[in-house]
Structures are given as structure tokens and as C-alpha cells.
One Martini backbone bead per residue (centre of mass of N, CA, C, O) as a GRO file, in nm:
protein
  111
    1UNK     BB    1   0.098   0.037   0.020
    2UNK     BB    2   0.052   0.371  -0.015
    3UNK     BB    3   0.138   0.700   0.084
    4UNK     BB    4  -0.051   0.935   0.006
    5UNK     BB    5   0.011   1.179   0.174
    6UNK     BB    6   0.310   1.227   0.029
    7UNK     BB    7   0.197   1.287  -0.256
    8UNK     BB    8   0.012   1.521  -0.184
    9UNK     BB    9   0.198   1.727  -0.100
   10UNK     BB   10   0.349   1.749  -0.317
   11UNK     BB   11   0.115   1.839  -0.523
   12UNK     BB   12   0.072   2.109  -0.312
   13UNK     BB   13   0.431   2.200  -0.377
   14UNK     BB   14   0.336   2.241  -0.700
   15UNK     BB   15   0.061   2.408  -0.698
   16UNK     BB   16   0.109   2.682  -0.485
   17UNK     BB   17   0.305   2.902  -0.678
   18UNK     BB   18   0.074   2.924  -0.888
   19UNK     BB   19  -0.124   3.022  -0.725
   20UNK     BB   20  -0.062   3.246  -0.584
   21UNK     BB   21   0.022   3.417  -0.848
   22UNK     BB   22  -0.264   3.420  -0.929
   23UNK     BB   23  -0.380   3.562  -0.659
   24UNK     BB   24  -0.214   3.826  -0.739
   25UNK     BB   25  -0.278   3.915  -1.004
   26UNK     BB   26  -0.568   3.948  -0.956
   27UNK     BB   27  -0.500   4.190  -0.713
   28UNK     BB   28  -0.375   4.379  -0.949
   29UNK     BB   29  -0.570   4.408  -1.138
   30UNK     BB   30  -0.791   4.525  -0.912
   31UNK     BB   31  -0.599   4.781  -0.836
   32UNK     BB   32  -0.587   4.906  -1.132
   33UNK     BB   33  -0.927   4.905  -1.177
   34UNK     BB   34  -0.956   5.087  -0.918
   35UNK     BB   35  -0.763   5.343  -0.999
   36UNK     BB   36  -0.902   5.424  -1.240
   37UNK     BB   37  -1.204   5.444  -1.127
   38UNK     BB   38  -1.107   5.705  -0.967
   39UNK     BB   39  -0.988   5.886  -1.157
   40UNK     BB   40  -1.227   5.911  -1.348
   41UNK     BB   41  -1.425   6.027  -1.156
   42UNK     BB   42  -1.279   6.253  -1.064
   43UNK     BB   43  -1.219   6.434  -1.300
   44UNK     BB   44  -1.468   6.590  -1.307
   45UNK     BB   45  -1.430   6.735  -1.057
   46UNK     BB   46  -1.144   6.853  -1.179
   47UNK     BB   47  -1.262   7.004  -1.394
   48UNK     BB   48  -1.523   7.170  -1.246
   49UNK     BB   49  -1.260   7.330  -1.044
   50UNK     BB   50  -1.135   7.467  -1.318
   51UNK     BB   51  -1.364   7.620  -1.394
   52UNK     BB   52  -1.415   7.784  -1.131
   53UNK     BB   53  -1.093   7.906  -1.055
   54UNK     BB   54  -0.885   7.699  -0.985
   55UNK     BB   55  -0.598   7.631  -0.885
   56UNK     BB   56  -0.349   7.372  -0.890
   57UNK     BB   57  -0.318   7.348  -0.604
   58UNK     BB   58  -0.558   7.358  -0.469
   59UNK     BB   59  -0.640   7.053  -0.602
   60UNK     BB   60  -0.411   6.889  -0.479
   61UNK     BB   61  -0.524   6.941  -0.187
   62UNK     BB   62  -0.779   6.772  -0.238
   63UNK     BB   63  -0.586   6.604  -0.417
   64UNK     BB   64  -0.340   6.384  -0.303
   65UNK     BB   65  -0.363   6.105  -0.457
   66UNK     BB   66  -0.265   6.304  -0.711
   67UNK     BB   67  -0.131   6.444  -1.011
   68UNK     BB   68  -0.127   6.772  -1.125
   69UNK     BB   69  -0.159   6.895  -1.459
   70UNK     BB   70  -0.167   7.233  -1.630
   71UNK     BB   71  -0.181   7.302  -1.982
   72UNK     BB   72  -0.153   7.495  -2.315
   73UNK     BB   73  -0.268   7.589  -2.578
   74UNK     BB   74  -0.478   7.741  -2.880
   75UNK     BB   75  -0.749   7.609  -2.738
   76UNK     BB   76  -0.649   7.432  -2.503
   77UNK     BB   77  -0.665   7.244  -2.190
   78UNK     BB   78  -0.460   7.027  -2.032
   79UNK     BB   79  -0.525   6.766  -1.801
   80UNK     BB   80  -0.327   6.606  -1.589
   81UNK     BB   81  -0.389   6.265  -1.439
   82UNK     BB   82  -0.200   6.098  -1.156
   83UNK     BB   83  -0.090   5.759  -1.063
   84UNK     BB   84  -0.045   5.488  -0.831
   85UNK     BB   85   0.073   5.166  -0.819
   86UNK     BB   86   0.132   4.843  -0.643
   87UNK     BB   87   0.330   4.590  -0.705
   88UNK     BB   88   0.325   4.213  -0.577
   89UNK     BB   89   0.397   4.061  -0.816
   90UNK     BB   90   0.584   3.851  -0.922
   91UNK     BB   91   0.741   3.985  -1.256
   92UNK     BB   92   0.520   4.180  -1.321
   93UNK     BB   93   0.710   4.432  -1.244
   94UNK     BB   94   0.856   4.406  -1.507
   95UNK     BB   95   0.631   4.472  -1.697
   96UNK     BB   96   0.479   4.722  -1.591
   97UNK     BB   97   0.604   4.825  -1.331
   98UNK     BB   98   0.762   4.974  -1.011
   99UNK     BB   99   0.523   5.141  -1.040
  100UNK     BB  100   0.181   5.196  -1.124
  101UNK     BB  101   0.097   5.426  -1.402
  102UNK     BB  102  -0.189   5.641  -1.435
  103UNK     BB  103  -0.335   5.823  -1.692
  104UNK     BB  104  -0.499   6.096  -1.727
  105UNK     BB  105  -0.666   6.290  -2.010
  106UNK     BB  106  -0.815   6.643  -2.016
  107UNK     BB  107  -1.013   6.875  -2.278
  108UNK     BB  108  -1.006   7.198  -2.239
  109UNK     BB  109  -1.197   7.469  -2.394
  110UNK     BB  110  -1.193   7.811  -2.433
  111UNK     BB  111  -1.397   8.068  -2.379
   0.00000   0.00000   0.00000
């Protein structure tokens, strides 16, 4: 008869490691997707203390998780809004960059 248990432990030993990877993995994709959709809604809030005449400071100030710029062109404002993630997962940071950083850009016409 054979000794079931320790045949068991290896393939817990050798499928856990994937496991993890796997786990991580979602983890950080759900961090991203998570500070995505968050700078997205913020975004509108940014965009309208700029129009009612917010300078670039005080914005940040309210919004300390974002770093915020403002340059203008020939017709528009353009606001750029900018966080980061740290990855988790070994490996993947090699391939995102740790921190993985999200910009959003938004085009404001001049009045």
C-alpha cells in the first residue's frame, strides 16, 4: 500500500506556488482597475474646480492621492491626472514597472 499522504503534500508543493502567482496576479489587476475607475470619476470633479477657477495648487490639495498638471495649447487646457499602483505580484513588475503608474488626460476648449 501506498503512503497517499506524502504524494499529496508534493502536488500541494508543487501546484501552490502557482496558486499564489495566480492570487496575486488578480489581486493587482483588481488594484489597477480599482485606481483606474477612480481617477476616472474624480476626474469630472477636476475638470469642474478648473472651470470655476481653481488654480492647479489648491486642487492638489484637495486631491492629495492624484498628482495634477495643467498646460494649455492654442485652443485648449489640457489636464493631465496621474496615480500609481504598486505591484505585488513577483515578476509582473517587471513586465507593468513598479509602480505602475495610470494617467488620465482631459481637454478643456477655452471660453
Amino acid at each position: 500500500m501506498k503512503n497517499k499522504k506524502g504524494q499529496a503534500l508534493v502536488e500541494f508543493v508543487l501546484i501552490l506556488p502557482v496558486f499564489l502567482l495566480i492570487l496575486l496576479t488578480i489581486y493587482d489587476f483588481g488594484m489597477i482597475f480599482n485606481a483606474k475607475n477612480e481617477i476616472e470619476a474624480k476626474s469630472t470633479d477636476i475638470v469642474m474646480a478648473f472651470n470655476n477657477g481653481s488654480n492647479v495648487e489648491e486642487i492638489n490639495k484637495l486631491y492629495k492621492d492624484f498628482f495634477i498638471e495643467v498646460s494649455s495649447d492654442d485652443n485648449y487646457y489640457k489636464i493631465v491626472i496621474r496615480t500609481s499602483v504598486n505591484i505585488v505580484t513577483p515578476f509582473l513588475n517587471r513586465i507593468f514597472g513598479d509602480p505602475y503608474e495610470i494617467v488620465i488626460e482631459r481637454y478643456i476648449p477655452y471660453d
